[in-house]
Structures are given as structure tokens and as C-alpha cells.
C-alpha atoms as one frame of an Amber mdcrd trajectory, in Angstrom:
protein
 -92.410 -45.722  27.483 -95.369 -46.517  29.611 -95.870 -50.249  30.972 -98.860
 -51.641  29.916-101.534 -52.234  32.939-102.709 -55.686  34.240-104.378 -58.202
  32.548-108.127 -58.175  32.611-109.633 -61.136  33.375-112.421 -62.620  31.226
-115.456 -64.735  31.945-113.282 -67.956  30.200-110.580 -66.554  32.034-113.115
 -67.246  35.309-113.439 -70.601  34.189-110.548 -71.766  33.059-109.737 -70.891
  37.007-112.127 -72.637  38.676-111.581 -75.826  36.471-107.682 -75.325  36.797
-107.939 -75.230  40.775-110.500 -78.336  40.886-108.048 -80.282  39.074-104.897
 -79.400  40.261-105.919 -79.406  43.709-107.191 -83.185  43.141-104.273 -84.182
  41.229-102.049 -82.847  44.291-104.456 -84.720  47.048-103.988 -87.672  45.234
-100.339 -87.678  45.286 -98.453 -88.301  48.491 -96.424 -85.649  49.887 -92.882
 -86.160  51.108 -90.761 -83.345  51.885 -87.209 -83.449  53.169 -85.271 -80.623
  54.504 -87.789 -79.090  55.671 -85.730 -78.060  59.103 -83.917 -75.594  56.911
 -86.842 -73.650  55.854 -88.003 -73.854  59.665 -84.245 -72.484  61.501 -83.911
 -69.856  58.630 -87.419 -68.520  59.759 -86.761 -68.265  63.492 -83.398 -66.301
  62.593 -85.746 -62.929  63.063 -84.333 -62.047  58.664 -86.566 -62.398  55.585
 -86.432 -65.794  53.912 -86.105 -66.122  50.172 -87.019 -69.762  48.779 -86.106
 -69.800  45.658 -87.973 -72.862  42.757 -88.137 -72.871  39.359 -90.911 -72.017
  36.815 -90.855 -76.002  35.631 -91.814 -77.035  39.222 -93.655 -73.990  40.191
 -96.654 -76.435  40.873 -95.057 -78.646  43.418 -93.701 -75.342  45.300 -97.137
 -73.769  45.264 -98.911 -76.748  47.144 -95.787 -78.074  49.196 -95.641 -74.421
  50.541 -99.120 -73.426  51.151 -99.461 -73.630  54.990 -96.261 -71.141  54.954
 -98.922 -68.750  53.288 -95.556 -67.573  51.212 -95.231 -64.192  49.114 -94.558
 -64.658  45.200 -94.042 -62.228  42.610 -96.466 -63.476  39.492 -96.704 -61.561
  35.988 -99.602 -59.475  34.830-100.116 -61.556  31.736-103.166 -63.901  31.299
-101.477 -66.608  32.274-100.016 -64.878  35.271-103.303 -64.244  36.491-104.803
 -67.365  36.201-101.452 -69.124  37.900-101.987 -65.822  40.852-105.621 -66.761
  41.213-105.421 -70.620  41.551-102.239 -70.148  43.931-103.855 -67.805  45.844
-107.098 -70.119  46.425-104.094 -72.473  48.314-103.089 -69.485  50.907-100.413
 -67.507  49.186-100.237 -63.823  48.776 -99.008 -62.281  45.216 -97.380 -59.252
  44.474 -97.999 -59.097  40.158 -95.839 -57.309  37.858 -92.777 -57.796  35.939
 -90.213 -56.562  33.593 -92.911 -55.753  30.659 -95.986 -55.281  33.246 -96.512
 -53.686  36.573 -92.648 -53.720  37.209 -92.277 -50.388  38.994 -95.175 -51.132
  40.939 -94.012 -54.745  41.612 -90.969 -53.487  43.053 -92.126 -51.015  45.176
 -94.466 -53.536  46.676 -91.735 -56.734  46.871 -89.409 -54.202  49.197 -92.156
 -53.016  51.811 -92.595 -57.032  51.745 -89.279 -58.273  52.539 -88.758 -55.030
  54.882 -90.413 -57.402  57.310 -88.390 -59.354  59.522 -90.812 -62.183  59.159
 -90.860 -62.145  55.645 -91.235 -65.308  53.833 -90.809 -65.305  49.246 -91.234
 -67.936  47.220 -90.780 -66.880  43.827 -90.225 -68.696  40.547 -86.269 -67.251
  39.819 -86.663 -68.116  35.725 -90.183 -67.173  35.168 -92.372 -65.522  33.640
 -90.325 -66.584  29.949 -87.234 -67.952  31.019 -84.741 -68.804  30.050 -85.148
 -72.067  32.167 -82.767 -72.475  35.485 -81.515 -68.976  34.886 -82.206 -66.983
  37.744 -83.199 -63.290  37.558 -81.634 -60.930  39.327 -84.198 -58.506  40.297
 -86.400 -60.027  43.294 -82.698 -61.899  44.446 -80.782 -58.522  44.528 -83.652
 -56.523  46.377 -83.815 -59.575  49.569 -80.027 -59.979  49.127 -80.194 -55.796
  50.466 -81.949 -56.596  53.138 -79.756 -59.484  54.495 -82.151 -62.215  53.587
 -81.504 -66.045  54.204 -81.969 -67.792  50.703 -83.261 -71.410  50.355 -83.280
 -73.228  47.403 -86.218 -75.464  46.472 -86.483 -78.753  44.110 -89.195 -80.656
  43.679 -90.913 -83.211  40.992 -93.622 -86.393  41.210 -92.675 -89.859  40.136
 -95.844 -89.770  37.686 -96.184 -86.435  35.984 -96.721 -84.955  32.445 -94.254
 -82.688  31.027 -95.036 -80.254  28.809 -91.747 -80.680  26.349 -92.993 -78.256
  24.251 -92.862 -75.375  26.972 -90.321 -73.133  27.204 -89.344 -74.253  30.687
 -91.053 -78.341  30.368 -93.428 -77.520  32.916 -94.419 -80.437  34.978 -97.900
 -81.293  36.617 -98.222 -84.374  38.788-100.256 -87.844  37.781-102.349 -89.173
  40.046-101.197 -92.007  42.953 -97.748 -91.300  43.113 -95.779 -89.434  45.267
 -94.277 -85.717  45.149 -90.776 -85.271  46.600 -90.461 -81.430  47.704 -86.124
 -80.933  48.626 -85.324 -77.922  50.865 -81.628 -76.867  50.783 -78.937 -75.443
  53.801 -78.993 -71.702  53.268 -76.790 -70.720  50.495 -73.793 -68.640  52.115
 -73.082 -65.346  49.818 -70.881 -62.428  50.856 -72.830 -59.121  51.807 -70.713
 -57.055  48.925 -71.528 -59.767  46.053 -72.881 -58.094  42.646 -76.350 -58.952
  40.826 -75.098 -61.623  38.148 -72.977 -63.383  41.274 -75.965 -63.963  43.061
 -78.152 -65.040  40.281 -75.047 -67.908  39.211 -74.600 -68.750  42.737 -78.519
 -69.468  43.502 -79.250 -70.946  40.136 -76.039 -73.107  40.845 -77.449 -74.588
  44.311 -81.003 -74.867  42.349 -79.814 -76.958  40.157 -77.861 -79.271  41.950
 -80.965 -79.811  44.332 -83.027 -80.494  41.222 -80.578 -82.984  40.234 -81.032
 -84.691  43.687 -84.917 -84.367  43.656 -85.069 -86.241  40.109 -82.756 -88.859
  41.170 -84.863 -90.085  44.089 -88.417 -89.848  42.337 -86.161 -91.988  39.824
 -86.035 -94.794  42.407 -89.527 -94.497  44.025 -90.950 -94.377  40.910
């Protein structure tokens, strides 16, 4: 069975960008920005491997503009809403590979290990998208950087004003304005080099969500 090709973007499609980045990009600017861990993110990069930071699709948002002067690489879906989530995170510095089980996957795959074949290498990919299910992380992109020895940090993140979108699959989040966004970076998970697909994926999705439990817990008392 053939995959189906990318997603060709329409004239709405155009707009629904532009307007998307504009607002999100003001909503984010008008939020303060406190991240904490940061100097794990910063030793795993100087350790000369490829660094995997690993969010989920709920909070995809807050990793996409906490991250942006790391000019990451994600992996992003060839759907429509893919694309306009590629294009708007793209406008903030990152670089996306697109494909994924039921678009572009061979493709995507290909591309994602010339990527992390680089020593330099820095991911950042939401582990549950593109449809979940939520805070279940995927083997694929984990097993291919787990080959090539990489250091994996989770991510957690929320605002203490948001929206959430309860009737999403994932209760996606987008922050409010004039509060403040709390961005968590994790110690590097410790795996062994021999550990199997669905190990990995419970042991990352395992440190995710404890971190997540953390992040909410502090916007909890700022807010």
C-alpha cells in the first residue's frame, strides 16, 4: 500500500498561518517565561551525543517557544494540521522533518537518522502526537536516537492562565495573556544500551509524566 503524499496547503490554509503565528506569538510575549533545569539541556549538549527532548502533544506550544533559540529538530505529520503547526513553528527557528505512520513515514525516517547521525544533534519531538493516545510515547523517533546513544531529556511545561481544549484528544493547552509559563527540564533519563522499543517508550513516558506532575503543581501556586 502506498502512503499518501503531503498535505497541500491552501490559500485559508495561508491564512489561518499567518493569523495563528500573530497570535500565538503575542500570547507567548505576553506571558513571562521561567524555565528551570535548563543546565540539563545545556551539559547533555556539550557531551559531543545527540540530544533527544522529549514533550508532549498537550504542551507542544510551550516547548515550541521555550525552545526556539536551540533552533531544535521535530518530526511533524503531513496532515493539515501538521502543516500549519510545521509552518508557525518554523517561523520561531525550528527545523521539521514531516511524515508519520500514515504519511511520509519512510521518508520521515530516512531523514530523522541522517539528523541524529550528528553529534550535535538536538530533537524535540512531541512523543504522543500526531493522535495520541495522550502521555503514551511512541516508539519510533525514541528507538532510532536510543541507536545512536542519544542523551534523552524530558520536558514539562504549562502557563498559570491558559485555555484547554477538553474536547481534544490530548487537552491541548494555549497560554492566556499576563501570566507566566513554567518550562521544567529533567536529569537525563539513564536506560541500558540493550533495552527493547516498548521499555523505552514506558521508561520516557514515565519520567514525562512525573515532570508534568511537577510543572502543574508550581503554576498551581503562582497562579
Amino acid at each position: 500500500m502506498s502512503e499518501k503524499g503531503p498535505y497541500r496547503v491552501t490559500f485559508t490554509d495561508r491564512l489561518l498561518i499567518l493569523l495563528g503565528w500573530a497570535f500565538l506569538t503575542l500570547m507567548m510575549r505576553l506571558n513571562r517565561l521561567d524555565i528551570r533545569g535548563e543546565e540539563h539541556l545545556t551539559t547533555a549538549r556539550a557531551g559531543n551525543r545527540p540530544v533527544y527532548v522529549g514533550a508532549w502533544h498537550s504542551r507542544l506550544l510551550f516547548c515550541a517557544w521555550a525552545m526556539r533559540r536551540y533552533r531544535p529538530i521535530s518530526l511533524v505529520s503531513q496532515s493539515r494540521d501538521g502543516e500549519i503547526v510545521s509552518r508557525i513553528t518554523e517561523l520561531w527557528g525550528w527545523t521539521n522533518i514531516r511524515g508519520s505512520s500514515r504519511r511520509g513515514g519512510r521518508g520521515a525516517l530516512h531523514e530523522l537518522i541522517r539528523a541524529v547521525n550528528r553529534p550535535d544533534a538536538l530533537l524535540a519531538i512531541a512523543m504522543d502526537g500526531p493522535k495520541g493516545p495522550a502521555q503514551v510515547a511512541k516508539p519510533g523517533s525514541l528507538t532510532v536516537a536510543a541507536k545512536k546513544g542519544a542523551v534523552f531529556i524530558p520536558f514539562a511545561a504549562t502557563a498559570t492562565r491558559r485555555w484547554v481544549f477538553e474536547k481534544s484528544w490530548d487537552r491541548f493547552q494555549v497560554p492566556k495573556p499576563f501570566g507566566r509559563i513554567i518550562v521544567l527540564y529533567g536529569p537525563p533519563i539513564e536506560y541500558a544500551p540493550d533495552i527493547d522499543d516498548e521499555s523505552l517508550a514506558r521508561l520516557v513516558s514515565q519520567h514525562n509524566i512525573e515532570l508534568e506532575t511537577q510543572v502543574d503543581a508550581i503554576a498551581a501556586q503562582l497562579a
